[in-house]
N, CA, C and O atoms as a Tinker XYZ file with bonds, in Angstrom:
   432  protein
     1  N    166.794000  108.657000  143.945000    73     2
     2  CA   165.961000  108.073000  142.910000    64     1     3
     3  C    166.537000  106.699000  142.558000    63     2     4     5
     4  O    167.737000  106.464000  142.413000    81     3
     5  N    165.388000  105.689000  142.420000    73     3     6
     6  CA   166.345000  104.565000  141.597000    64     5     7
     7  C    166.462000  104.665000  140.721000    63     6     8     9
     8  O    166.064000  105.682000  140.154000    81     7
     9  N    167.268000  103.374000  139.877000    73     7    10
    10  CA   167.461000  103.159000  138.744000    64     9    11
    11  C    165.698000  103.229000  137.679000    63    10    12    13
    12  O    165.289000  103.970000  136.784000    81    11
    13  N    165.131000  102.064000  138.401000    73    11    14
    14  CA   163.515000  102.368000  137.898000    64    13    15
    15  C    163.107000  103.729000  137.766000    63    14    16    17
    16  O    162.694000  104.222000  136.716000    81    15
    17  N    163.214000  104.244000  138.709000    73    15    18
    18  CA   162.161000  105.555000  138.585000    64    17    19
    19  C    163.444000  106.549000  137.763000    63    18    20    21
    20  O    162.954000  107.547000  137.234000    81    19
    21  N    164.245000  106.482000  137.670000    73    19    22
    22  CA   165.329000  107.126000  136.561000    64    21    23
    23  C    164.637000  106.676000  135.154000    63    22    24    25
    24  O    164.312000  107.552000  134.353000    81    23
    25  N    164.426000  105.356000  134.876000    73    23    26
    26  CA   164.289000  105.202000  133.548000    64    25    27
    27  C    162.861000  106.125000  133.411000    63    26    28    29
    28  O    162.898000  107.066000  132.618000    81    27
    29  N    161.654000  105.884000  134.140000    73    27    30
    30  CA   160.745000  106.016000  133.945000    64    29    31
    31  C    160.243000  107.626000  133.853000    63    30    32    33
    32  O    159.239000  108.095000  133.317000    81    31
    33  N    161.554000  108.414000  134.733000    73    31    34
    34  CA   161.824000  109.581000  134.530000    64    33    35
    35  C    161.856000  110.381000  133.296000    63    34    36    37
    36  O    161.124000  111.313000  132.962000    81    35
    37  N    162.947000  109.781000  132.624000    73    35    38
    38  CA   163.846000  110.201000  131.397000    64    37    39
    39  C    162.329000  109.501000  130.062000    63    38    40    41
    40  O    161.860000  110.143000  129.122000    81    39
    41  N    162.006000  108.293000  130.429000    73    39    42
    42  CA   160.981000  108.342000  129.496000    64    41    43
    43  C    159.946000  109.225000  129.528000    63    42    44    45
    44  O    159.816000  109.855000  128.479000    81    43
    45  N    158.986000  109.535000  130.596000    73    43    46
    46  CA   158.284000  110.845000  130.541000    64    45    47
    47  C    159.213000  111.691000  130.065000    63    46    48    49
    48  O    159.168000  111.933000  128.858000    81    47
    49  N    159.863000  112.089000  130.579000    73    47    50
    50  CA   160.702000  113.699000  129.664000    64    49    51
    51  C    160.689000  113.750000  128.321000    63    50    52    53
    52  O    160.408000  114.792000  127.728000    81    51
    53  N    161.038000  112.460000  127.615000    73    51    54
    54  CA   161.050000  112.222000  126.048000    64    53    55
    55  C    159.889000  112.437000  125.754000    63    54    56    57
    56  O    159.661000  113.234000  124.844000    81    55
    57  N    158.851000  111.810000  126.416000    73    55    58
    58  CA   157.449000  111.961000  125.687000    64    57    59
    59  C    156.586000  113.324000  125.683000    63    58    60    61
    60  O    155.632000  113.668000  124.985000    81    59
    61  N    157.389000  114.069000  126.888000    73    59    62
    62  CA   156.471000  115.444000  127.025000    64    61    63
    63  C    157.462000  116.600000  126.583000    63    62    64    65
    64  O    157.124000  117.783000  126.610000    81    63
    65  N    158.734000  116.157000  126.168000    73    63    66
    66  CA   159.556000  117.666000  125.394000    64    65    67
    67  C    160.725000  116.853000  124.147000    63    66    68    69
    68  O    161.295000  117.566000  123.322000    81    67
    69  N    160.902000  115.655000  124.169000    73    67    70
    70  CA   161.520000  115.198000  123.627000    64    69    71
    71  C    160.390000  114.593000  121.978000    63    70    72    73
    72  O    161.044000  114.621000  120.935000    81    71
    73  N    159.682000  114.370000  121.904000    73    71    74
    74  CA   159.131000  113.873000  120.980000    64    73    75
    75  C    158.802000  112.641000  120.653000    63    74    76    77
    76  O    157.716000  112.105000  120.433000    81    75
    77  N    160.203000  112.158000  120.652000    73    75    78
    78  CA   160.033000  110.397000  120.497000    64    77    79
    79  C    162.013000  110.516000  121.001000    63    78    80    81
    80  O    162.755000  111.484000  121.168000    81    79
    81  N    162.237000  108.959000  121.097000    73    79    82
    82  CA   163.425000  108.841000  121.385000    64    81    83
    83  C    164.029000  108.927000  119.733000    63    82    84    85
    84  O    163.482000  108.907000  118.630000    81    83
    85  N    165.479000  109.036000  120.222000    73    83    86
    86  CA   166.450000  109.233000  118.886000    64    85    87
    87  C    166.233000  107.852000  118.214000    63    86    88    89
    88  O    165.586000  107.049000  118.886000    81    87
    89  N    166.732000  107.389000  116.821000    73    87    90
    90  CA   166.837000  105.828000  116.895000    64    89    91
    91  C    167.897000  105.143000  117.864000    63    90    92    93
    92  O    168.417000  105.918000  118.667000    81    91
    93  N    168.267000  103.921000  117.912000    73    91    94
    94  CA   169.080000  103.321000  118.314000    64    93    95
    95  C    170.500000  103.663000  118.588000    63    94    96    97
    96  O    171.249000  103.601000  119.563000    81    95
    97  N    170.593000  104.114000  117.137000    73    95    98
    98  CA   172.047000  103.720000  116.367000    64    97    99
    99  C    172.382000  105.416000  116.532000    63    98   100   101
   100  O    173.526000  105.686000  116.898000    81    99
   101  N    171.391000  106.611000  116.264000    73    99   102
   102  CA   171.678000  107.514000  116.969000    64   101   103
   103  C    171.822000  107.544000  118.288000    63   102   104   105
   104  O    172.610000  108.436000  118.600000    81   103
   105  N    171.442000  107.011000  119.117000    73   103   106
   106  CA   171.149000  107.360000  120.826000    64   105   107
   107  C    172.861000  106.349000  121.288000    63   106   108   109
   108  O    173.325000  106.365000  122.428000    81   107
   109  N    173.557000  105.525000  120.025000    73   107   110
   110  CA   175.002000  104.793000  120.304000    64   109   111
   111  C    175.795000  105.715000  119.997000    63   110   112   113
   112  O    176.842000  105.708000  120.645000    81   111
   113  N    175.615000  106.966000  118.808000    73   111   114
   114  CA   176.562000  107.386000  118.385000    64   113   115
   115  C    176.681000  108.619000  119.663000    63   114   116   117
   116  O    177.708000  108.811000  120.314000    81   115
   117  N    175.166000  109.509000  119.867000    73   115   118
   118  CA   175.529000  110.345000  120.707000    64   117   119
   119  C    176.310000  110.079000  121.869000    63   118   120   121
   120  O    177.203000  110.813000  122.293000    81   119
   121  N    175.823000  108.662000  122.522000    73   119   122
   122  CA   176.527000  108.303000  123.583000    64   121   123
   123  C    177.935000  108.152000  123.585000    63   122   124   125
   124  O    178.478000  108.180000  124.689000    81   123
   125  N    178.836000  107.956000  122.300000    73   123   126
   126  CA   180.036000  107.833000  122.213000    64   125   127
   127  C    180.503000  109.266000  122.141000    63   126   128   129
   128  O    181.389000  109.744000  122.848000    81   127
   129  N    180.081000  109.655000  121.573000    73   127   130
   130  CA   179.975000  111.263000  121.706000    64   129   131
   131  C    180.000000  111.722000  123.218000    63   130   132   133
   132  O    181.090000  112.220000  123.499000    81   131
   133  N    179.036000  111.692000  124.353000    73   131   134
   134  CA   178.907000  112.255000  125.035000    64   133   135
   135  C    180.019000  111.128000  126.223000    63   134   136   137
   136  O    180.181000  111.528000  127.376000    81   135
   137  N    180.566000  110.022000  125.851000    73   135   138
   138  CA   181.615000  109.751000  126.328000    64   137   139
   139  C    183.032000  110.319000  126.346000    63   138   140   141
   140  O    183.835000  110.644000  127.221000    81   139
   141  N    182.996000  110.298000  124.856000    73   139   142
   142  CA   184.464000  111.318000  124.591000    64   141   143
   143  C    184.575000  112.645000  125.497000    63   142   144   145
   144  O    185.651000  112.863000  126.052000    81   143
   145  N    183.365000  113.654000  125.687000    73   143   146
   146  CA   183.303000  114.765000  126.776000    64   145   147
   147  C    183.417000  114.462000  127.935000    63   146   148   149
   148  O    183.705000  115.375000  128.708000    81   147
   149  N    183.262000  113.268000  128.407000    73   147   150
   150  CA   183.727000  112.713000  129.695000    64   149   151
   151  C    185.295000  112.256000  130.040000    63   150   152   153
   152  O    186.032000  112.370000  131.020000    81   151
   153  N    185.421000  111.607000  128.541000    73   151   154
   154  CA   187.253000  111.213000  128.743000    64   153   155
   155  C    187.789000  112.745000  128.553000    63   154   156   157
   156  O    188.898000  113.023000  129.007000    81   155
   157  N    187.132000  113.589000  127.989000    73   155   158
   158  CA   188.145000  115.023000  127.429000    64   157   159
   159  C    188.648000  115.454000  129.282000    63   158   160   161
   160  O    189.823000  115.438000  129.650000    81   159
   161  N    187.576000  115.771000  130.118000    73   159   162
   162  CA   187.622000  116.182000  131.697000    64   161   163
   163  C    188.513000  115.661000  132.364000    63   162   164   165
   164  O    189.414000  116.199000  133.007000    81   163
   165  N    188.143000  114.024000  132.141000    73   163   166
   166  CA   189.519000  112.984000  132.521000    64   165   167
   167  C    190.709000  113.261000  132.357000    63   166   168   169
   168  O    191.408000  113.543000  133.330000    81   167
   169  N    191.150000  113.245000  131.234000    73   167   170
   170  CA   192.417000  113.545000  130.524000    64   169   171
   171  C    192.541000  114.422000  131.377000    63   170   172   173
   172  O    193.178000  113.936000  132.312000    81   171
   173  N    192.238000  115.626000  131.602000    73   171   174
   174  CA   192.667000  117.208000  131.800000    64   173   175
   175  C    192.723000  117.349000  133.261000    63   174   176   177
   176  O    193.627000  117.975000  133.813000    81   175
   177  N    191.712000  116.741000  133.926000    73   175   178
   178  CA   191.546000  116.626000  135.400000    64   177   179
   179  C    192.800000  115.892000  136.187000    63   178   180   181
   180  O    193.817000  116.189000  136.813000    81   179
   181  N    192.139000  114.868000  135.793000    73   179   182
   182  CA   193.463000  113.908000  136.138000    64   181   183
   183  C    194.653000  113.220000  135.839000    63   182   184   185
   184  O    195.352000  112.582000  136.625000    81   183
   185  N    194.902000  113.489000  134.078000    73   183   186
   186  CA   195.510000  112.893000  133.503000    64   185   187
   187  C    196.794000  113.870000  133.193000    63   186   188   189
   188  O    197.168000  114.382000  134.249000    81   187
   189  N    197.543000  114.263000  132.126000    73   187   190
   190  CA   198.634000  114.529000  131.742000    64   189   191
   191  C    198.329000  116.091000  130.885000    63   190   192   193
   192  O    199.164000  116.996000  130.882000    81   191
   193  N    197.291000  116.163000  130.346000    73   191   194
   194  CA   196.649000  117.107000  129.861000    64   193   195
   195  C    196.140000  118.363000  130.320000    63   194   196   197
   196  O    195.343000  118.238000  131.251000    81   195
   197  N    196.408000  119.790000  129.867000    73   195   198
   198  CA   195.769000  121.395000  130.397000    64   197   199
   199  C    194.743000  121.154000  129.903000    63   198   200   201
   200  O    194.554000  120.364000  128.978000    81   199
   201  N    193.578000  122.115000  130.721000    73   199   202
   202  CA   192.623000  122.642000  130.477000    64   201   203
   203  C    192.666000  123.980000  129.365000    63   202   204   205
   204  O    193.159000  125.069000  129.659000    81   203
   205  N    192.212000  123.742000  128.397000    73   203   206
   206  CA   192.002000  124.777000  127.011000    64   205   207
   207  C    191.201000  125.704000  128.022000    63   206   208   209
   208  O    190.292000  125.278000  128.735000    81   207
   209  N    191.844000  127.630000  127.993000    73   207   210
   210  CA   190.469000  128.046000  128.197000    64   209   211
   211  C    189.141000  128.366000  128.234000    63   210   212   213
   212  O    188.367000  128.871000  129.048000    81   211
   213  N    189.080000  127.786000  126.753000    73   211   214
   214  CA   187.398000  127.251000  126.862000    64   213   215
   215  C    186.985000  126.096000  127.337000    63   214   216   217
   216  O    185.761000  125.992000  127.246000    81   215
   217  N    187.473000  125.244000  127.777000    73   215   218
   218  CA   187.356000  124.367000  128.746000    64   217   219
   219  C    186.821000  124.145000  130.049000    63   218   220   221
   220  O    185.959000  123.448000  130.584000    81   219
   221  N    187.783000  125.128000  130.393000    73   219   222
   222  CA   187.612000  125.675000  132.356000    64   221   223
   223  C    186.334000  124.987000  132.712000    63   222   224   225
   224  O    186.374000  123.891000  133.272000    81   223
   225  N    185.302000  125.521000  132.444000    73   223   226
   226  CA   183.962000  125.487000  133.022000    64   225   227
   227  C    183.545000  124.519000  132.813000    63   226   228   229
   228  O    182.316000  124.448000  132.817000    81   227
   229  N    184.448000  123.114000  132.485000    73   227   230
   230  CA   183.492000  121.641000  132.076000    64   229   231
   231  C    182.986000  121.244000  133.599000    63   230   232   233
   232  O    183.435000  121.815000  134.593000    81   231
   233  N    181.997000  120.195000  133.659000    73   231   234
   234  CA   181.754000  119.478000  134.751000    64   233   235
   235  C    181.209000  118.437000  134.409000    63   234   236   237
   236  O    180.295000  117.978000  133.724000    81   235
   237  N    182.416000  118.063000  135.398000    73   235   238
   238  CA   181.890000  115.921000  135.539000    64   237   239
   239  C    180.962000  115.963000  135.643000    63   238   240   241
   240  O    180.414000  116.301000  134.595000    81   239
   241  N    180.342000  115.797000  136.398000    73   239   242
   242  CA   179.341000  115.329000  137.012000    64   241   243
   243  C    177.754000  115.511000  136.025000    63   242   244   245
   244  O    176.685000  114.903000  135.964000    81   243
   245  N    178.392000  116.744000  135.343000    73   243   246
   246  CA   177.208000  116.865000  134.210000    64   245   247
   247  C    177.476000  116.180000  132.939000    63   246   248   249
   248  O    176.686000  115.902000  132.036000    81   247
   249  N    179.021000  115.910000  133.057000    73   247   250
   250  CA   178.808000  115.003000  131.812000    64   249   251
   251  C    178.779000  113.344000  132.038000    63   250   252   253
   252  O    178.807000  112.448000  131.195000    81   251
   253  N    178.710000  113.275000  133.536000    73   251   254
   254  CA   178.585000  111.696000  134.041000    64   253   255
   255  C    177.550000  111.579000  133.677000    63   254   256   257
   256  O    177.257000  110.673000  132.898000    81   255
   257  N    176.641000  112.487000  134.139000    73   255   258
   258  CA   175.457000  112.693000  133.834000    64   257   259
   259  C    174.184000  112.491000  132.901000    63   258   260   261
   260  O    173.106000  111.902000  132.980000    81   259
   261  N    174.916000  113.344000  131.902000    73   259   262
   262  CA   174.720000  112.991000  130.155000    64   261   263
   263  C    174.787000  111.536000  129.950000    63   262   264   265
   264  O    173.749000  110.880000  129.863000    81   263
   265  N    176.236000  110.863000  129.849000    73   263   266
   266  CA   176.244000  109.496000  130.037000    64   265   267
   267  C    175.310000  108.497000  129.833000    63   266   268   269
   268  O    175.007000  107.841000  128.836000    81   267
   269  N    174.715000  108.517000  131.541000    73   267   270
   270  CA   173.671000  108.197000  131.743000    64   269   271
   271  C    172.556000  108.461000  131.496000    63   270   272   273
   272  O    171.900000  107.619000  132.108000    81   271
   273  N    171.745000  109.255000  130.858000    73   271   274
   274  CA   170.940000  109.858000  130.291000    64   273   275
   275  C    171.018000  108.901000  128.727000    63   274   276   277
   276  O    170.150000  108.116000  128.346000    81   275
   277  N    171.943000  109.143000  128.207000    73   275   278
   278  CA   171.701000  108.557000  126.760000    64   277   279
   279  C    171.570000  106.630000  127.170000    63   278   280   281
   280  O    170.685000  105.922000  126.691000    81   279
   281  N    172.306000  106.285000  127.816000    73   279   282
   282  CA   172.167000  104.542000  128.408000    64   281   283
   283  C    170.794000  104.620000  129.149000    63   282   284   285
   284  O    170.262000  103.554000  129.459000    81   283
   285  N    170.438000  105.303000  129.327000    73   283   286
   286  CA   169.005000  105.182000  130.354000    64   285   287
   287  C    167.658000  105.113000  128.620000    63   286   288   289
   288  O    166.780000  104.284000  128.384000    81   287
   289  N    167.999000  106.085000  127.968000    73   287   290
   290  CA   167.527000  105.962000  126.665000    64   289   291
   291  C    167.322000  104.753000  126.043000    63   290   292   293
   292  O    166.366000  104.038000  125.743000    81   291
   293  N    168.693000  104.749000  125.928000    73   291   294
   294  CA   169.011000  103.580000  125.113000    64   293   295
   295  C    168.264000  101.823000  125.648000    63   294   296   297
   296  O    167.652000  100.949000  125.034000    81   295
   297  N    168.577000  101.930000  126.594000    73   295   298
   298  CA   167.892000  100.667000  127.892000    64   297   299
   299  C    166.220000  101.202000  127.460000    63   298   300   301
   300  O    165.673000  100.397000  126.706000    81   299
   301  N    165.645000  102.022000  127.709000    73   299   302
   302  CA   164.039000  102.346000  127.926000    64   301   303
   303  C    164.149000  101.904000  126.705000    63   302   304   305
   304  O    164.525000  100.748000  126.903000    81   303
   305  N    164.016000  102.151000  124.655000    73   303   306
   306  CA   163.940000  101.520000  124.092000    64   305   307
   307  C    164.379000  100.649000  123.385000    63   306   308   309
   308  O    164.186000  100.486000  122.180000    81   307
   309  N    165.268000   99.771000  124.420000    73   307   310
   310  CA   165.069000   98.183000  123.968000    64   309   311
   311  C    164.522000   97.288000  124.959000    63   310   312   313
   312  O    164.747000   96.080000  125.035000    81   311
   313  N    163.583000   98.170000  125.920000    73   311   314
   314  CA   163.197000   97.227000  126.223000    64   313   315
   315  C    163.979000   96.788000  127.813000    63   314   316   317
   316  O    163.331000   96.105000  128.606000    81   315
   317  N    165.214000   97.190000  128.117000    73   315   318
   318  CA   165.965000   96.861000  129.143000    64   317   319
   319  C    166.182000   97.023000  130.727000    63   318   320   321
   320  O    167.105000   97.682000  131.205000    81   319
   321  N    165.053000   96.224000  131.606000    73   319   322
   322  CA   165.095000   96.897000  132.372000    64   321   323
   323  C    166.859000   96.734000  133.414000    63   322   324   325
   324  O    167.546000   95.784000  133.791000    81   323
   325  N    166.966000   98.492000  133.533000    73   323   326
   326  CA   168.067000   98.690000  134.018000    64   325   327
   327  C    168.934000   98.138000  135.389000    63   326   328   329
   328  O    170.088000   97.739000  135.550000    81   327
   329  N    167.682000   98.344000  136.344000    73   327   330
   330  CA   167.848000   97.921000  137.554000    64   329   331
   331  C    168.063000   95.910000  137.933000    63   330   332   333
   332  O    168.758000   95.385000  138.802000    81   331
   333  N    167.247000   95.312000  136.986000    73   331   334
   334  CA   167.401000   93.820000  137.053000    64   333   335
   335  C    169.575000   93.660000  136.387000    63   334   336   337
   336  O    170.686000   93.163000  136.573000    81   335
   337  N    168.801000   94.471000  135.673000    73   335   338
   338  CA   170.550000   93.796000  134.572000    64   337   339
   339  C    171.655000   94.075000  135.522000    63   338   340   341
   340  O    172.657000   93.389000  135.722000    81   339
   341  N    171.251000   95.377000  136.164000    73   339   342
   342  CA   172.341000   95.571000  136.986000    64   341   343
   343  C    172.973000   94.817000  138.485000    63   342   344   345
   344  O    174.134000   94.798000  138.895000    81   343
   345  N    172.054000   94.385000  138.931000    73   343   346
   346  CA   171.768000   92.945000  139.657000    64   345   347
   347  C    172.166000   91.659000  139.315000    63   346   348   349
   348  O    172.543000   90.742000  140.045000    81   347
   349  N    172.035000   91.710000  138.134000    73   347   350
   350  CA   172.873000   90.556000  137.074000    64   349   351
   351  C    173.912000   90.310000  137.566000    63   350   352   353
   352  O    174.412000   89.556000  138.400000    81   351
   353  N    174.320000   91.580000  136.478000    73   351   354
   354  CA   175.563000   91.829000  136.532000    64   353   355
   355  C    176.560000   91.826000  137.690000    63   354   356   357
   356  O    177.613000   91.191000  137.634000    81   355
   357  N    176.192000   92.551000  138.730000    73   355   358
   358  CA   177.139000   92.265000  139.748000    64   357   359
   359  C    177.358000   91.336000  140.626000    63   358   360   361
   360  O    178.287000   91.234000  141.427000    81   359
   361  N    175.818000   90.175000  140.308000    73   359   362
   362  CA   176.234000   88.641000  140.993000    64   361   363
   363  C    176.993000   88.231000  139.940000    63   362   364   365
   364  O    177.875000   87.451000  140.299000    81   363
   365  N    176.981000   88.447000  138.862000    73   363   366
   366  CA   177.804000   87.308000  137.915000    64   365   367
   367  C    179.307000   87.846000  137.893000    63   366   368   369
   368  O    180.270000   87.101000  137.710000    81   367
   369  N    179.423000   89.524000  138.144000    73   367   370
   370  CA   181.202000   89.676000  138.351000    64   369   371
   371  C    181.353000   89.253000  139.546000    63   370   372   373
   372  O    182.473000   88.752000  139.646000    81   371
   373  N    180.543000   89.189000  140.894000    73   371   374
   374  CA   180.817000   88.736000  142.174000    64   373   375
   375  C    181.263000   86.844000  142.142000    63   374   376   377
   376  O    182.124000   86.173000  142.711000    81   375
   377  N    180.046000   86.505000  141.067000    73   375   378
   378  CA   180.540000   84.678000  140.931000    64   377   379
   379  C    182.062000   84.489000  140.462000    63   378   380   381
   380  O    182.836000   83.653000  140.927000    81   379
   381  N    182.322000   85.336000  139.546000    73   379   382
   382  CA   183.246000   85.402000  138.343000    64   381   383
   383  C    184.951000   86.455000  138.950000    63   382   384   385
   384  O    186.035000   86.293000  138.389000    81   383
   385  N    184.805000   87.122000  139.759000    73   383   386
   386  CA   185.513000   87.539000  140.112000    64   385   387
   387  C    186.016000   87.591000  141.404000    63   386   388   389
   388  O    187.161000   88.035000  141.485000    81   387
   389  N    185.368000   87.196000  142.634000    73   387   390
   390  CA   185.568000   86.898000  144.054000    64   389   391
   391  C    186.903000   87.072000  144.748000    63   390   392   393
   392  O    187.039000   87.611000  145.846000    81   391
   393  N    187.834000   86.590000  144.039000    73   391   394
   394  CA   188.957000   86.517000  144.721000    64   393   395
   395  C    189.998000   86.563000  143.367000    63   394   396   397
   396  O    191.211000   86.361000  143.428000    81   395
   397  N    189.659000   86.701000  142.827000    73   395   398
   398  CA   190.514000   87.496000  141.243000    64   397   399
   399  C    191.412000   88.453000  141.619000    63   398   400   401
   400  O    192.637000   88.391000  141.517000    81   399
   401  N    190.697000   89.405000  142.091000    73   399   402
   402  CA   191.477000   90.823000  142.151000    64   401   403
   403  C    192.023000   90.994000  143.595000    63   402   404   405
   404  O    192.790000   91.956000  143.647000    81   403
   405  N    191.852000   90.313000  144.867000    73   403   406
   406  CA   192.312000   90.308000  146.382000    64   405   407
   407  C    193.497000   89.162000  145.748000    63   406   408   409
   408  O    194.419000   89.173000  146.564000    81   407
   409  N    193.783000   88.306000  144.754000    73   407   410
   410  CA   194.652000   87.881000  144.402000    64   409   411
   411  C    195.682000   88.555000  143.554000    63   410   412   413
   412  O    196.785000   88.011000  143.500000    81   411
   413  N    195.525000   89.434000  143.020000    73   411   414
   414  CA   196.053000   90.069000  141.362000    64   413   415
   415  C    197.246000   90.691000  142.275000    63   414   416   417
   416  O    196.928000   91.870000  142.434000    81   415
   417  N    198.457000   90.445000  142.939000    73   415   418
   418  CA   199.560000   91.260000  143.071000    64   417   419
   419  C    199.563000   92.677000  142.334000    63   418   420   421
   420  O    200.001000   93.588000  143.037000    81   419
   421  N    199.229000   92.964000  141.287000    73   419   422
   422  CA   199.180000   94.173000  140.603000    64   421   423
   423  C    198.611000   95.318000  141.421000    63   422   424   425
   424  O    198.881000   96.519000  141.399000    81   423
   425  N    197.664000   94.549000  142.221000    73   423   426
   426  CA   196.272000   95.688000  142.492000    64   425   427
   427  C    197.142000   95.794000  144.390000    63   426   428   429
   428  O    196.528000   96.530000  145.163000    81   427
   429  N    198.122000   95.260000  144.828000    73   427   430
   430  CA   198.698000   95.506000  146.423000    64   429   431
   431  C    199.684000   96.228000  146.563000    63   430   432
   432  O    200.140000   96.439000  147.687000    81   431
């Protein structure tokens, strides 16, 4: 699926079980929210941190998931189409970054 037909996805879904979208400022907070469940996996997966046994059963991928779901929201009402910005974006880190990081000793 693309990015387009993702947004256009997630907007039908809102309109035929969702109701209307959250506001804004809700659809920022959940998303920080549904970030933190993504860093919690992190931490535990890969980081320094056990898995709580109520934990066990998390999955990335569903909470990458989520993620994206609330930014796909969030983008459909303001207006943002996802797929251009993202095109943007990676000519302008490609202008902006080119030889940044094949330079950065840190990263060899």
């Amino acid at each position: 699926m693309t990015i387009n037909e993702a947004q256009n996805k997630i907007d039908d879904w809102i309109k035929t079980y969702g109701v209307r979208y959250f506001s804004e400022l809700t659809n920022m907070a959940v998303l920080t929210e549904e970030v933190g469940e993504l860093a919690r996996i992190i931490a535990r997966k890969f980081g320094d941190q056990s898995f709580k046994k109520t934990e066990e059963q998390l999955d990335l991928a569903d909470e990458i998931a989520d993620v994206m779901w609330v930014l796909i929201c969030l983008a459909n009402q303001t207006g943002v189409d996802l797929e251009e910005a993202l095109e943007k974006n990676i000519a302008k880190k490609t202008l902006r970054d080119k030889d940044r990081h094949r330079n950065n000793n840190k990263l060899k």
